[in-house]
C-alpha positions as CSV (number, residue, x, y, z in Angstrom):
1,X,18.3,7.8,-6.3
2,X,18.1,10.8,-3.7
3,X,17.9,10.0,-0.2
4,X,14.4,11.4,0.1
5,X,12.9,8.9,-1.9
6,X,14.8,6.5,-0.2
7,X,13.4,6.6,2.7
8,X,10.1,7.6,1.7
9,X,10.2,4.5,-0.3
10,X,11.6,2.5,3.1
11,X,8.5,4.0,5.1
12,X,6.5,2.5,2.5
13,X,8.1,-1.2,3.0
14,X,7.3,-1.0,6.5
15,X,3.6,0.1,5.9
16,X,3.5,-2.6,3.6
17,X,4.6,-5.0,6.2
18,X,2.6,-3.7,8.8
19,X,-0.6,-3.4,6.6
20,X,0.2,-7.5,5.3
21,X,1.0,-8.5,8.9
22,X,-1.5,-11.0,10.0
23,X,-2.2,-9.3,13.6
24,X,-4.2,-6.6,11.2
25,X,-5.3,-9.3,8.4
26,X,-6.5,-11.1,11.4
27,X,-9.0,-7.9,12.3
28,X,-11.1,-8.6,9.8
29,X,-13.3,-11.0,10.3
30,X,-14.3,-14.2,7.8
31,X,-17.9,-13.6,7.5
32,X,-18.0,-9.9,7.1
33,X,-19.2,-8.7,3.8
34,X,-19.5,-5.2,1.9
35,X,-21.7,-5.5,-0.8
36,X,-21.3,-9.3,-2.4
37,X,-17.4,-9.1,-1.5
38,X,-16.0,-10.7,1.5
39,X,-14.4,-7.7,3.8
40,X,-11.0,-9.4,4.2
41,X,-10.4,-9.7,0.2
42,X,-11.5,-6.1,-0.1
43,X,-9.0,-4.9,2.3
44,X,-6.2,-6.6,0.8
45,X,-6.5,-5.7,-2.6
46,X,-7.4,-1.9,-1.7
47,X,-3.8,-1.8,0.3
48,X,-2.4,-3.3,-2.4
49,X,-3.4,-0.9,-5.1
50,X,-2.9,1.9,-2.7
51,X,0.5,0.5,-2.4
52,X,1.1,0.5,-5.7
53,X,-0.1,3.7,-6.9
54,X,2.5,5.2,-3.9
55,X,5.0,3.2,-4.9
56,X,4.0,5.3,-8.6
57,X,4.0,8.3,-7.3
58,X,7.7,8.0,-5.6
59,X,9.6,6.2,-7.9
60,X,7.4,8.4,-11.1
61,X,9.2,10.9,-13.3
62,X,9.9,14.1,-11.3
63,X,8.4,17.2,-12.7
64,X,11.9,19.3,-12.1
65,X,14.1,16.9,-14.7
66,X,11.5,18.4,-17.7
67,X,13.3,20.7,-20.2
């Protein structure tokens, strides 16, 4: 694993812990809704997935290492 993706993948760790910290959690409030879904639920699992999906991108096959 090359250094770059090491620490891209480290600055995602810490925006996961940030983003998961309960300060920012906290934010939203209980009440809140968008649509039928509570705000607080809709926050999480978009971060999540967005999480994911980066955590996809840097870890993916690189285009470079095709014959």
């Amino acid at each position: 694993m090359g250094k770059d993706r090491l620490y891209k993948l480290s600055g995602l760790f810490i925006l996961a812990l940030f983003l998961f910290n309960f300060p920012i959690v906290g934010l939203l409030g209980k009440g809140q809704l968008a649509g039928d879904i509570p705000l607080s639920y809709l926050f999480l699992f978009l971060a999540w997935g967005i999480l994911i999906f980066l955590t996809m991108r840097i870890v993916g096959p690189d285009d470079s290492t095709k014959p």
